[in-house]
N, CA, C and O atoms as a Tinker XYZ file with bonds, in Angstrom:
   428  protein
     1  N      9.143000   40.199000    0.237000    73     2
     2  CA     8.114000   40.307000    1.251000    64     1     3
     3  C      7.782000   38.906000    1.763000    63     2     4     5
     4  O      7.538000   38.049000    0.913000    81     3
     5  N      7.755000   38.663000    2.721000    73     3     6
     6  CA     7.961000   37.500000    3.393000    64     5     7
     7  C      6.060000   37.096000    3.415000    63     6     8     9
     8  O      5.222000   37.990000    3.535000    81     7
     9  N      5.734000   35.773000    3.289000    73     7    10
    10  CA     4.290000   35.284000    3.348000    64     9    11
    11  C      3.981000   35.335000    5.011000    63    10    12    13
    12  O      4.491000   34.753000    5.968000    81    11
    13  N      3.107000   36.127000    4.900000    73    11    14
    14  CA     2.403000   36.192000    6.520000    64    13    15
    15  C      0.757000   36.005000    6.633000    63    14    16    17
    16  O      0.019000   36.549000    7.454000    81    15
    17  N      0.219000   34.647000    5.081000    73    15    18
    18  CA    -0.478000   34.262000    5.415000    64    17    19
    19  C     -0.376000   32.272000    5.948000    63    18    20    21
    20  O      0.330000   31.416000    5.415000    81    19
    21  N     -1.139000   32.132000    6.871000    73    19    22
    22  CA    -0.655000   30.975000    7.363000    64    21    23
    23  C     -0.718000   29.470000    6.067000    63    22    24    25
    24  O     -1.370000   29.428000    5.023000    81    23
    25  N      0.353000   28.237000    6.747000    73    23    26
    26  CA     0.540000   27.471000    5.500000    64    25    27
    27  C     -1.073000   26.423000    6.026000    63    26    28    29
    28  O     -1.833000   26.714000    6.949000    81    27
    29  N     -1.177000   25.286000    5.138000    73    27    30
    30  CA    -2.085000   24.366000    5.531000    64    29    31
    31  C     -1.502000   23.688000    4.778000    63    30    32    33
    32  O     -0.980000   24.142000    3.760000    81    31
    33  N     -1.445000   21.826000    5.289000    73    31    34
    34  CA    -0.883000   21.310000    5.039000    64    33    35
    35  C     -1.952000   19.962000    5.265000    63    34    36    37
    36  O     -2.725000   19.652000    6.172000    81    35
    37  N     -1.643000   19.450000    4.191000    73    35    38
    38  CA    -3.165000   18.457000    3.855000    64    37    39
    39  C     -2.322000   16.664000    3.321000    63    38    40    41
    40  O     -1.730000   16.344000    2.290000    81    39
    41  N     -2.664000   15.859000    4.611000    73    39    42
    42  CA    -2.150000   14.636000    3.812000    64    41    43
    43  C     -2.889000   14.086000    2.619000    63    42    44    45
    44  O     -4.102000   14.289000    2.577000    81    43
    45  N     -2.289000   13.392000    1.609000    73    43    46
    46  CA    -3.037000   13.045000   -0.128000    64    45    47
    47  C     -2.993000   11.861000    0.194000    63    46    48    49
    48  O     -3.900000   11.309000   -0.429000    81    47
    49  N     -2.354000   10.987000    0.938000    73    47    50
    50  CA    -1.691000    9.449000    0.393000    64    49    51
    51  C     -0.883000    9.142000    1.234000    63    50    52    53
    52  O      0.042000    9.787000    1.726000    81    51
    53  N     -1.414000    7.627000    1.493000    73    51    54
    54  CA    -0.995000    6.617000    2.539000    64    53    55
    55  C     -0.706000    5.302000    1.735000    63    54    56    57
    56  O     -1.607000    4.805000    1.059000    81    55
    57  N      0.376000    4.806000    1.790000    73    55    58
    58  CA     1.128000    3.807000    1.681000    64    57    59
    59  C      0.801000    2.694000    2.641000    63    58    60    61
    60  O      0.617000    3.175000    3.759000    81    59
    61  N      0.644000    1.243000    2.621000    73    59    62
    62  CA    -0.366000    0.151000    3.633000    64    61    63
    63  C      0.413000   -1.081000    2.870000    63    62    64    65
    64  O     -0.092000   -1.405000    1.796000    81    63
    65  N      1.916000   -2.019000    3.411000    73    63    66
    66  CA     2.345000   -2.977000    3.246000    64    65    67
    67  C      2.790000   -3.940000    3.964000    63    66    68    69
    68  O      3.330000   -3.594000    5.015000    81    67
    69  N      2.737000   -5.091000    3.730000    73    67    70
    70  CA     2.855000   -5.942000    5.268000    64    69    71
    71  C      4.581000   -5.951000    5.233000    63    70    72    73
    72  O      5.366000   -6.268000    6.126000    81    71
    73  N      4.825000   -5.502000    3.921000    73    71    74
    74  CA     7.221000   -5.259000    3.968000    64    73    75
    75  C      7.285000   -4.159000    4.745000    63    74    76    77
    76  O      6.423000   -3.286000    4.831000    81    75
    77  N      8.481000   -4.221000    5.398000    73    75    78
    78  CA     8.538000   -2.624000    6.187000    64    77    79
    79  C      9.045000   -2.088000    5.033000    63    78    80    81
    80  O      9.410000   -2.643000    3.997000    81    79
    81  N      9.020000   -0.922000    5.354000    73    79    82
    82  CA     9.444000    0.581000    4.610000    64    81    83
    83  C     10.670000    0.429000    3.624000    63    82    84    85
    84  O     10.644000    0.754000    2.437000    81    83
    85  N     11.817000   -0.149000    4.341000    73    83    86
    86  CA    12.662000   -0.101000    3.530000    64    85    87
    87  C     13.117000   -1.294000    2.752000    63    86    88    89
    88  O     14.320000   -1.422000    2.527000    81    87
    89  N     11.889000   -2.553000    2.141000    73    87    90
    90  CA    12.214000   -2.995000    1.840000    64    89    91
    91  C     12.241000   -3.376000    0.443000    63    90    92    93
    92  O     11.114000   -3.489000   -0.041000    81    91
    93  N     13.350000   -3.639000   -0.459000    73    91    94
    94  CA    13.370000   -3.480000   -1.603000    64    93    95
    95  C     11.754000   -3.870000   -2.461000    63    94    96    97
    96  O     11.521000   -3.469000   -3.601000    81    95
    97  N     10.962000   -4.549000   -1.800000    73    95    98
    98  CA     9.760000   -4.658000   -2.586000    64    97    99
    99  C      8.396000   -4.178000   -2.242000    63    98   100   101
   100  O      7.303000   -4.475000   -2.722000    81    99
   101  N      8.753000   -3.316000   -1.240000    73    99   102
   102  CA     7.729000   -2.321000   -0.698000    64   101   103
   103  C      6.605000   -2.432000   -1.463000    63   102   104   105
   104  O      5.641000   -3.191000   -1.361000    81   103
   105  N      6.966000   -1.224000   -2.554000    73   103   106
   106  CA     6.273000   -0.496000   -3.138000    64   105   107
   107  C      5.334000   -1.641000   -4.119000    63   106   108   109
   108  O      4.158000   -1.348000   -4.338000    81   107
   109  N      5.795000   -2.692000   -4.581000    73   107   110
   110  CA     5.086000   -3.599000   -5.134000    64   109   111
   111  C      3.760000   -4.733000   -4.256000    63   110   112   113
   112  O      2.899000   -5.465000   -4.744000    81   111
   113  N      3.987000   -4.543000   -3.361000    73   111   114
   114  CA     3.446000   -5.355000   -1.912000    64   113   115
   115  C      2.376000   -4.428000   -1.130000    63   114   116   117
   116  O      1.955000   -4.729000   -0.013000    81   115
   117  N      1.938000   -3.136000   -1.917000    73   115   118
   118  CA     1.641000   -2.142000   -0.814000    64   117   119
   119  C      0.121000   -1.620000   -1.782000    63   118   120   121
   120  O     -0.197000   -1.742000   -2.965000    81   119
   121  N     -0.620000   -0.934000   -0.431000    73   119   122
   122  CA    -1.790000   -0.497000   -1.264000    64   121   123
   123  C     -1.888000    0.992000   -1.356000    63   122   124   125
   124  O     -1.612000    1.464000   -0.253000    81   123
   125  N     -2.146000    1.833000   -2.149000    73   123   126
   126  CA    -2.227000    2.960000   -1.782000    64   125   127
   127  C     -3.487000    3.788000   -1.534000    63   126   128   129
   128  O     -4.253000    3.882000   -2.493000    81   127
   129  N     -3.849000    4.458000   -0.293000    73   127   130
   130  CA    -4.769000    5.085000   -0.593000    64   129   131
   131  C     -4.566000    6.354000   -0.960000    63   130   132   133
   132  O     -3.570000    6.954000   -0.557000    81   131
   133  N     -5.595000    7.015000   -1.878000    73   131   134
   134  CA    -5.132000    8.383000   -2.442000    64   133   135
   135  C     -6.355000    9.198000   -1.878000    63   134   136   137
   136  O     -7.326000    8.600000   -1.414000    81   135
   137  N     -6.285000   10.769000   -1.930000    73   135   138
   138  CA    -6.977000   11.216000   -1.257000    64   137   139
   139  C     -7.650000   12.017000   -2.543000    63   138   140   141
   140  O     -6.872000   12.719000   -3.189000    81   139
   141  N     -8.904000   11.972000   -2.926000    73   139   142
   142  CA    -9.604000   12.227000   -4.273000    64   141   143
   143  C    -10.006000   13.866000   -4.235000    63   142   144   145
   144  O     -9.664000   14.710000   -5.064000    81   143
   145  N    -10.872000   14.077000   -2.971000    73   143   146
   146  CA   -11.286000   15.235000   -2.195000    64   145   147
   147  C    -11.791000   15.471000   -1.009000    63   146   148   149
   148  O    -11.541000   14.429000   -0.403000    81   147
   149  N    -12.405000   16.254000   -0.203000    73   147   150
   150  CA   -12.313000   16.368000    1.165000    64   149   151
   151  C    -13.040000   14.785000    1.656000    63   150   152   153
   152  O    -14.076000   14.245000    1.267000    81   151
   153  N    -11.915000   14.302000    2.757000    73   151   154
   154  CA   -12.620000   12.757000    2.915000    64   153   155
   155  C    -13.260000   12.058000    1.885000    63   154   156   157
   156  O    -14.481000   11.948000    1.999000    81   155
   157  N    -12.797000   11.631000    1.045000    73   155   158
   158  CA   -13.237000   10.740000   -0.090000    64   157   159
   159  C    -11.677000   10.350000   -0.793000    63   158   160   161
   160  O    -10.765000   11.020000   -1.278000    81   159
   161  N    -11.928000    8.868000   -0.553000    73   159   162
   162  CA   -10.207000    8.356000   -0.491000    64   161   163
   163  C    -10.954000    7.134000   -1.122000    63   162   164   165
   164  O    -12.125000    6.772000   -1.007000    81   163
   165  N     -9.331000    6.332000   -2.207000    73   163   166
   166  CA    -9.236000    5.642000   -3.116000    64   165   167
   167  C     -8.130000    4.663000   -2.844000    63   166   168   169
   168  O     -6.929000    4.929000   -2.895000    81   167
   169  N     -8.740000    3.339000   -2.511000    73   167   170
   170  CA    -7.645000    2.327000   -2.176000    64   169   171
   171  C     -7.089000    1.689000   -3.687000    63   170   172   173
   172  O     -7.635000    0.715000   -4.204000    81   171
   173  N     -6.236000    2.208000   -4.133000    73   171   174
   174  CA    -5.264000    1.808000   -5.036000    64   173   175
   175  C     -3.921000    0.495000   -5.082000    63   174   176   177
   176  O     -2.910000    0.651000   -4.397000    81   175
   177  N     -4.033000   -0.252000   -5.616000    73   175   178
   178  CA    -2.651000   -1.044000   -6.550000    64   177   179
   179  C     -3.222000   -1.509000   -7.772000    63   178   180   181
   180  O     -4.274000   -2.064000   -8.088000    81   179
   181  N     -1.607000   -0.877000   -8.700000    73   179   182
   182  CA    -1.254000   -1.456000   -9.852000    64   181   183
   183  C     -2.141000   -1.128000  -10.278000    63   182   184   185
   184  O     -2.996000   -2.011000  -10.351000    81   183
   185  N     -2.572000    0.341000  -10.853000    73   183   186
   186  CA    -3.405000    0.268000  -11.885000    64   185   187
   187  C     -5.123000   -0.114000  -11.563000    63   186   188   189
   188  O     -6.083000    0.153000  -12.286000    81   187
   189  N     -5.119000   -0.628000  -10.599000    73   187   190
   190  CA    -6.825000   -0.993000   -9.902000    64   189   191
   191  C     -7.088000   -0.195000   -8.867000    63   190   192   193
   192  O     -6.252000    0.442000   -8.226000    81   191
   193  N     -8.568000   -0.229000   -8.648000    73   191   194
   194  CA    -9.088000    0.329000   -7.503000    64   193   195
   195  C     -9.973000   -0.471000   -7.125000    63   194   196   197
   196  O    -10.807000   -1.045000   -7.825000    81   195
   197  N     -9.741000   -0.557000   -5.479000    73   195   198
   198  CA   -11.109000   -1.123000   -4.351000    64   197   199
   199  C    -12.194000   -0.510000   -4.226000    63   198   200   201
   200  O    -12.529000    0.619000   -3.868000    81   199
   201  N    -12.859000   -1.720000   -4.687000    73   199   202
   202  CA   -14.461000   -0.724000   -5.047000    64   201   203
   203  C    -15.608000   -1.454000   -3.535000    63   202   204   205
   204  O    -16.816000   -1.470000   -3.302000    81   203
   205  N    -14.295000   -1.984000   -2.803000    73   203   206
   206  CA   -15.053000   -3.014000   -1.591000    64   205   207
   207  C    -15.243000   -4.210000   -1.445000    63   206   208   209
   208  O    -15.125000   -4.815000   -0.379000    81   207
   209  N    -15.692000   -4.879000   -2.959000    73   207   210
   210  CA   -15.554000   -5.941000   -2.575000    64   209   211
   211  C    -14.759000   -6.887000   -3.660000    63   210   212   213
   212  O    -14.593000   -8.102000   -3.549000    81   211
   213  N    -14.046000   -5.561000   -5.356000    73   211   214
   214  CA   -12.789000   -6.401000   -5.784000    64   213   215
   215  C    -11.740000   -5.289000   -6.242000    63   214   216   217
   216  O    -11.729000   -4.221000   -5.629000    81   215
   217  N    -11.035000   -5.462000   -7.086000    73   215   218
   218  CA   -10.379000   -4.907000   -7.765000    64   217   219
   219  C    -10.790000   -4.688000   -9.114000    63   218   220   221
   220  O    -11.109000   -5.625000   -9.846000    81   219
   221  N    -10.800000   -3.162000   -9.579000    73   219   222
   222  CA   -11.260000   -2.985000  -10.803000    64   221   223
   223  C    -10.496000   -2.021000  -11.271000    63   222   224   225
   224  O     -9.952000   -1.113000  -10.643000    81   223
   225  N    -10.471000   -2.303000  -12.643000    73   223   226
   226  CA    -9.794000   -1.056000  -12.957000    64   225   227
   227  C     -9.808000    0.316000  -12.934000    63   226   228   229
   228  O    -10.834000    0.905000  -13.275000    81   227
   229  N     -8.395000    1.183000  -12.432000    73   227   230
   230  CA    -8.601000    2.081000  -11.734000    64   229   231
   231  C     -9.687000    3.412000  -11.947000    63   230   232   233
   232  O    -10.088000    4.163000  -11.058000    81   231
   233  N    -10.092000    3.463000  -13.678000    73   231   234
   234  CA   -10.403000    4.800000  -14.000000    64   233   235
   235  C    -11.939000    4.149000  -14.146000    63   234   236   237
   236  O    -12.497000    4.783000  -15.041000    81   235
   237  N    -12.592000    3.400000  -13.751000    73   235   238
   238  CA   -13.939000    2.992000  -14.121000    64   237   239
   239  C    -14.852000    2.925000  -13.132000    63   238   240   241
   240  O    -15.524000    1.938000  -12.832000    81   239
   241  N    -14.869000    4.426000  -12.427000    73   239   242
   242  CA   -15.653000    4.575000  -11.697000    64   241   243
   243  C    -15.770000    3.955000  -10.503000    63   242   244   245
   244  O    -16.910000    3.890000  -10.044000    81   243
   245  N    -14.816000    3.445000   -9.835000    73   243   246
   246  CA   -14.721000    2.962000   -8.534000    64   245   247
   247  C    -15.121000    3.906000   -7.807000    63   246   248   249
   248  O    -14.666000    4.974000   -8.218000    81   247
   249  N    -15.796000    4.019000   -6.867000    73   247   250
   250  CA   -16.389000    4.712000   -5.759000    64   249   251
   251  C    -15.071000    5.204000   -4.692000    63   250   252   253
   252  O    -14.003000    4.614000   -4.525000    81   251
   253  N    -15.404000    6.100000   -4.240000    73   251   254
   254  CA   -14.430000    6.550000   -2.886000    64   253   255
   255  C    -15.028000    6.344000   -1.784000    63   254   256   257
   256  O    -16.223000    6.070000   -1.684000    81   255
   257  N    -13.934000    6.506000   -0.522000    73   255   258
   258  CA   -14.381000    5.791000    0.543000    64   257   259
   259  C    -14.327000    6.971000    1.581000    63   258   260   261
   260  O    -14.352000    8.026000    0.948000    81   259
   261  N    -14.272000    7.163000    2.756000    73   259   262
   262  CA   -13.984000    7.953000    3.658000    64   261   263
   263  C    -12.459000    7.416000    4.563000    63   262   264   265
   264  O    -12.146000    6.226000    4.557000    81   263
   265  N    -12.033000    7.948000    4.936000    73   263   266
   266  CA   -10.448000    7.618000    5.409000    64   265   267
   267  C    -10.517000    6.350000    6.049000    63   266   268   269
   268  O     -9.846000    5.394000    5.661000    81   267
   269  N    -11.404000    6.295000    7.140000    73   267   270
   270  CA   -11.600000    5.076000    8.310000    64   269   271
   271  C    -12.283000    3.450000    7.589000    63   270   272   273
   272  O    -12.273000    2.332000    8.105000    81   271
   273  N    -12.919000    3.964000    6.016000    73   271   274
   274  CA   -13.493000    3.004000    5.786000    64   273   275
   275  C    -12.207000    2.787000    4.259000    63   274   276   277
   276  O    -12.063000    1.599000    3.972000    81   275
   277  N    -11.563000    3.543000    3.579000    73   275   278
   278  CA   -10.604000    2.769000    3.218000    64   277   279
   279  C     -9.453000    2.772000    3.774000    63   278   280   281
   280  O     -8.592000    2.889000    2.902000    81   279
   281  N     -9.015000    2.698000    4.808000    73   279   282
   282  CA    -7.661000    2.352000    5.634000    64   281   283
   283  C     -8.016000    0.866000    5.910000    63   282   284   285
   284  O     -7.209000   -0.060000    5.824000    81   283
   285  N     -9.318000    0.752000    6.251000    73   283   286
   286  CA    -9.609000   -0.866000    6.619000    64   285   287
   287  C     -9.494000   -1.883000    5.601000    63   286   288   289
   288  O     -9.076000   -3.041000    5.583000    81   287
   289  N    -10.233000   -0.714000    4.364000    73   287   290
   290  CA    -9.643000   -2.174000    2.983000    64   289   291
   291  C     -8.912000   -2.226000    3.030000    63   290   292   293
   292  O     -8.601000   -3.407000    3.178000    81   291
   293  N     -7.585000   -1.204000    2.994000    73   291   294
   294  CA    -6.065000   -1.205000    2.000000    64   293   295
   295  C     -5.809000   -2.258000    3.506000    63   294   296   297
   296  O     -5.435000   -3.361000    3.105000    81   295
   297  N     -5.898000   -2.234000    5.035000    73   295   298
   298  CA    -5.483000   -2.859000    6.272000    64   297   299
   299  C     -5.880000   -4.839000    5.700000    63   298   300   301
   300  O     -5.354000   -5.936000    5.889000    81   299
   301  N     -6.792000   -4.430000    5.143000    73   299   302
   302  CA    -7.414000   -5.904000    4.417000    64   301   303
   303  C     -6.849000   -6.743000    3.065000    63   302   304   305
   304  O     -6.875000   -7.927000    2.730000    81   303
   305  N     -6.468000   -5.837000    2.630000    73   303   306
   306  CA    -6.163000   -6.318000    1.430000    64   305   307
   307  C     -4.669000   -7.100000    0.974000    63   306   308   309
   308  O     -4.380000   -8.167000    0.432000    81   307
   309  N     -3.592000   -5.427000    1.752000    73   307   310
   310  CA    -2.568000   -5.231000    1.424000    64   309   311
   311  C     -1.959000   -6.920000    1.710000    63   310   312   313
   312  O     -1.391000   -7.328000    0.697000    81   311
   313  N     -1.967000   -7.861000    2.760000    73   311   314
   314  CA    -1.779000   -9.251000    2.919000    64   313   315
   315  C     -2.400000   -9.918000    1.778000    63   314   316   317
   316  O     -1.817000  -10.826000    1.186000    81   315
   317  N     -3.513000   -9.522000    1.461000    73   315   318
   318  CA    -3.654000  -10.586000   -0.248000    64   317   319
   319  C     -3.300000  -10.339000   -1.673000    63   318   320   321
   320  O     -3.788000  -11.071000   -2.534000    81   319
   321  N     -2.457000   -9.326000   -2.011000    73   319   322
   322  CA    -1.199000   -8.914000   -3.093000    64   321   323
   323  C     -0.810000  -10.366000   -3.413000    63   322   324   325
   324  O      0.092000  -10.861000   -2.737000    81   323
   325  N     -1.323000  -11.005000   -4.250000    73   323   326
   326  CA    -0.124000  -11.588000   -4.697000    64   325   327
   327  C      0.456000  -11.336000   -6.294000    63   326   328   329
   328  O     -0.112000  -10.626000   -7.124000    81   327
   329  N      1.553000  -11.993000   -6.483000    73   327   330
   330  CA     2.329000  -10.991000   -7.645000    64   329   331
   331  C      3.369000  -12.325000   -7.758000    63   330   332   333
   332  O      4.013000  -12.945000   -6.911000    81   331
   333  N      3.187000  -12.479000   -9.448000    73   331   334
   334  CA     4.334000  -13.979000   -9.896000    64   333   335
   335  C      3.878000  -15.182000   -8.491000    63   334   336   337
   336  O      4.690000  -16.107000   -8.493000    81   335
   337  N      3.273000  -15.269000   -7.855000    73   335   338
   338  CA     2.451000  -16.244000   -7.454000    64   337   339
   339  C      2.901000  -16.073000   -5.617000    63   338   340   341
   340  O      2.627000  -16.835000   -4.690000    81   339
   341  N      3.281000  -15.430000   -5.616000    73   339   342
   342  CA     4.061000  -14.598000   -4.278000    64   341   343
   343  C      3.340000  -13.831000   -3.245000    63   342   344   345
   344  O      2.642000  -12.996000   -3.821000    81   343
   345  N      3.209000  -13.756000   -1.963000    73   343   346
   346  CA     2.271000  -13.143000   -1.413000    64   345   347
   347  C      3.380000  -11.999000   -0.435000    63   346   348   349
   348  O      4.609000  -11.930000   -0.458000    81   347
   349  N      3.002000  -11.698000   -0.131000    73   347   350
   350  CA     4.303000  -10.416000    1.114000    64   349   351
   351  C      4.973000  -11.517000    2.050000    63   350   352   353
   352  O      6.164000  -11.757000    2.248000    81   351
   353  N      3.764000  -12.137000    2.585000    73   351   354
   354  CA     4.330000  -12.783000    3.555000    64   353   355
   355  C      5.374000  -14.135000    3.363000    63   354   356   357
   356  O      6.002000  -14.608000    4.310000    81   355
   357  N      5.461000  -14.830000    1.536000    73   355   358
   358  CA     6.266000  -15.582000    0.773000    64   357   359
   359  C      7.646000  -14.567000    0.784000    63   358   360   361
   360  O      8.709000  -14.984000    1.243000    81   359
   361  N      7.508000  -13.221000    0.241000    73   359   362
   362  CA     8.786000  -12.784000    0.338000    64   361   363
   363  C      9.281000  -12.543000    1.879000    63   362   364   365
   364  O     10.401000  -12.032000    1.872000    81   363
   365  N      8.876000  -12.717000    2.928000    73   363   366
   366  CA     9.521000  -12.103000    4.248000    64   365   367
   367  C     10.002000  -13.789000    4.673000    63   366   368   369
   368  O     10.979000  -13.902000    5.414000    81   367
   369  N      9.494000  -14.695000    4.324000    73   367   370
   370  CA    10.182000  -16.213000    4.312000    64   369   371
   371  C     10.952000  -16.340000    3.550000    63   370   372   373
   372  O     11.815000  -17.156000    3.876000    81   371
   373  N     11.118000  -15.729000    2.265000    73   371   374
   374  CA    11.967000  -16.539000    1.512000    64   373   375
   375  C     13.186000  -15.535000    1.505000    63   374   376   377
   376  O     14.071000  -15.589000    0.650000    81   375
   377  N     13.142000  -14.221000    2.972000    73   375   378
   378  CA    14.229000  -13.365000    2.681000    64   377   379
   379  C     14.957000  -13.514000    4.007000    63   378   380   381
   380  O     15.989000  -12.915000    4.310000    81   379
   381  N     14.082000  -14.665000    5.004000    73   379   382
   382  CA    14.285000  -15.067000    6.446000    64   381   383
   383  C     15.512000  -16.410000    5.867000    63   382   384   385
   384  O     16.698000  -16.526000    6.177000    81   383
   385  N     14.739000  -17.201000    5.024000    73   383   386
   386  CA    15.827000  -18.565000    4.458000    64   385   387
   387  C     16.707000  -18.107000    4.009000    63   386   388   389
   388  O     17.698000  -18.772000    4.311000    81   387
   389  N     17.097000  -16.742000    3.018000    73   387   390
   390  CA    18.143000  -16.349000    2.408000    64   389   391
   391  C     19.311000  -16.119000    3.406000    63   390   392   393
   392  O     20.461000  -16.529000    3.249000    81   391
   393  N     18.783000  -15.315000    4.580000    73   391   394
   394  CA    19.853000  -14.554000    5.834000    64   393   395
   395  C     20.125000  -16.323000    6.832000    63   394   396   397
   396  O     21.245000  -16.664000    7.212000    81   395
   397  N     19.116000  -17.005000    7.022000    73   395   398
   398  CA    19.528000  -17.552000    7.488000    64   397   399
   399  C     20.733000  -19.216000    6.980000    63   398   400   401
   400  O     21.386000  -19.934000    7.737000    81   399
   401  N     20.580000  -19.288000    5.433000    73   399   402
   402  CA    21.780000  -19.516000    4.496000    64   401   403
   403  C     22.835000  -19.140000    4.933000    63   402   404   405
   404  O     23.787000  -19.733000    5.439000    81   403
   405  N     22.554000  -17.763000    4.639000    73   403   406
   406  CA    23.979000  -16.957000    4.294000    64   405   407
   407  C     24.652000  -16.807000    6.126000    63   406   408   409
   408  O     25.762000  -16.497000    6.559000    81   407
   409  N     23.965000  -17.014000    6.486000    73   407   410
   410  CA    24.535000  -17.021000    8.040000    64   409   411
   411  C     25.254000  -18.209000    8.193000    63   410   412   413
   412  O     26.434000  -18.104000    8.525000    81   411
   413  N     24.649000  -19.615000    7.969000    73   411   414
   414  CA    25.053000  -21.023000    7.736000    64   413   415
   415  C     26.309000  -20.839000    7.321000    63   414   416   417
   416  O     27.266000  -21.005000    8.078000    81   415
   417  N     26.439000  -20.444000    5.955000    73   415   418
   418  CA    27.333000  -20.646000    5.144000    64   417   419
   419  C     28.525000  -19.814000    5.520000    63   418   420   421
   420  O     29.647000  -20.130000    5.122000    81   419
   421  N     28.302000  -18.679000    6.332000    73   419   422
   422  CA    29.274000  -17.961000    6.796000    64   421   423
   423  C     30.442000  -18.604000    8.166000    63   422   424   425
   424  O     31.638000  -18.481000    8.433000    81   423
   425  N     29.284000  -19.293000    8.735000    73   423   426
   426  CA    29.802000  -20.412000   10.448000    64   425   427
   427  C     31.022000  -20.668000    9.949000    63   426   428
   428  O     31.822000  -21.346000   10.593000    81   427
């Protein structure tokens, strides 16, 4: 019997990195917001949550946000990731010097 009640389809989670999509360090560079319950969203990395004005750890009661007001943190933040002393915008230079090496070295 075929379902002939209608589907609904609900986004959970938004991904926010200054790497594009396919780049091998995306997912490390990126913030996530998660969607907790109706409009009440959780700007996530690594284990922390944006509570607005730091990072805390994720399960300790960090507050949720509404979509428009955490899209702006994770829009805020996701550029200040840094990781082994590295910021997004260190890896998109130091992957610009690599191509442009290997281009050199190819002439």
């Amino acid at each position: 019997m075929a379902n002939t009640l209608p589907l609904t389809e609900i986004v959970s989670q938004y991904t926010i990195s200054v790497l594009p999509a396919g780049h091998r360090d995306f997912r490390n560079w990126s913030v996530t917001l998660t969607r907790h319950a109706y409009n009440a969203w959780r700007v996530l990395h690594g284990g922390y949550a944006f509570d607005g004005v730091r990072w805390q750890p994720e399960h300790s009661g960090v507050p949720n946000f509404d979509l428009k007001t955490a899209y702006r943190y994770a829009q805020e933040q996701a550029p200040l990731i840094i990781l082994n002393g590295l910021t997004a915008h260190d890896i998109l230079a130091r992957d610009a010097e690599r191509a442009r090496t290997t281009t050199a070295q190819e002439a």
